[in-house]
C-alpha positions in Angstrom: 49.5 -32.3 85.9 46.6 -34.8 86.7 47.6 -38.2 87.2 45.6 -40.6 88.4 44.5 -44.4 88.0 40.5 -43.6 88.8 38.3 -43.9 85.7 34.6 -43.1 85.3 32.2 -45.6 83.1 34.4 -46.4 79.9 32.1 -45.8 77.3 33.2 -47.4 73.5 33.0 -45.3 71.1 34.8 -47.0 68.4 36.3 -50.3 66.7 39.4 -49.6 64.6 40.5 -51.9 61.3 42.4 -54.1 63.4 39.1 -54.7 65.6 40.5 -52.7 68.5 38.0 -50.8 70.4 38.4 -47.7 71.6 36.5 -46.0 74.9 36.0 -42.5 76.3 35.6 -41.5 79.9 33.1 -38.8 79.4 32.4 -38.8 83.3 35.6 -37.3 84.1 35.9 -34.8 80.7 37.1 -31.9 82.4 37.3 -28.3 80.6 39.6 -25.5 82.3 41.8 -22.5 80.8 40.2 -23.4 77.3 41.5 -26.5 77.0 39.6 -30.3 77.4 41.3 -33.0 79.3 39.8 -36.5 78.5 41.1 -40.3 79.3 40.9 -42.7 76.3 41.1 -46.1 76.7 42.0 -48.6 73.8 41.2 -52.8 74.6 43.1 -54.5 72.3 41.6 -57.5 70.2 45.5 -59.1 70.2 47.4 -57.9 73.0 50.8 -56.6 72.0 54.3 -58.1 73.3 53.1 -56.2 76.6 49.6 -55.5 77.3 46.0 -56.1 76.7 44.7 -52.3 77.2 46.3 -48.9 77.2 44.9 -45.7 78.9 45.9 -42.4 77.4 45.2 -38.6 79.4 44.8 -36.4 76.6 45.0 -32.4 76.4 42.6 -30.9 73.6 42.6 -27.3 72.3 39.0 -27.9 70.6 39.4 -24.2 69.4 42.6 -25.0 67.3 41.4 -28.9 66.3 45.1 -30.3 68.3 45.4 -32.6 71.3 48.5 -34.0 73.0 48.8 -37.0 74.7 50.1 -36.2 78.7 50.1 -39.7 80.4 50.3 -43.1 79.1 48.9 -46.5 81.7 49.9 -49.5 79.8 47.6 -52.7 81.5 48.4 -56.2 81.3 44.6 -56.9 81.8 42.0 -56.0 79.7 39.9 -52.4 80.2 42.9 -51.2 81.7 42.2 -53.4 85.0 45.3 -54.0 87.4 48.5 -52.2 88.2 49.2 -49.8 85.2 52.7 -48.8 83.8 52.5 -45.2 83.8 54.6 -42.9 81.3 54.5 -39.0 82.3 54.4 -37.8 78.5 55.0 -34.2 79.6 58.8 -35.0 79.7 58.6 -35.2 76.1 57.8 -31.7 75.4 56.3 -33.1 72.3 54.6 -30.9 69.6 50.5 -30.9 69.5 49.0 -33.5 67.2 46.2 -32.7 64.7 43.7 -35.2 64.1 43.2 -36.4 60.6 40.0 -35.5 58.4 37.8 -38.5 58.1 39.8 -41.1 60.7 38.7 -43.0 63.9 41.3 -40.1 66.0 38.8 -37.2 64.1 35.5 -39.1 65.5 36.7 -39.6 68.6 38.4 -35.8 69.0 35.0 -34.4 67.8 33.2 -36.6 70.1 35.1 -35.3 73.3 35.0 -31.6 71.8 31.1 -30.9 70.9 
């Protein structure tokens, strides 16, 4: 399980309909055992009751179209500057997720998968 609070260049990639913009670390993409490992960062255009940016490590299987999410860093700066509060998502044992034909979470799969 990689875990860390070192990012490459953020690189936005995307606004969503609430004007949130979404980033990709495509220095630190890294591809072993079949599967892609990517950090997305989301600045928020309101912050929610708790923070201004969120930083998500994501697993992909690119083969099968299905991610799932393994760390969450929640910021209370913007860019996901600062001290994060980290989540280990693997405790969860939660299912894969499938992206959704035609949505922002399609682009930005197929953008870390090509």
């Amino acid at each position: 399980m990689l875990s860390f609070n070192s990012y490459g260049e953020w690189v936005g990639s995307a606004v969503d309909a609430n004007g949130n913009i979404h980033y990709l670390d495509f220095e630190n993409i890294k591809n072993t055992n079949g599967y892609t490992y990517y950090w997305e960062m989301i600045n928020y255009a309101e912050p929610t009751d708790k923070y201004l940016s969120i930083a998500t490590y994501r697993e992909a299987d690119c083969d099968l179209h299905r991610f799932k999410d393994l760390t969450f860093n929640g910021y209370t700066q913007e860019m996901a500057e600062g001290v994060p509060e980290t989540i280990d998502l693997t405790e969860f044992e939660k299912d894969w997720a499938y992206p959704i034909a035609n949505t922002l979470g399609e682009f930005i799969f197929s953008s870390v998968c090509k």
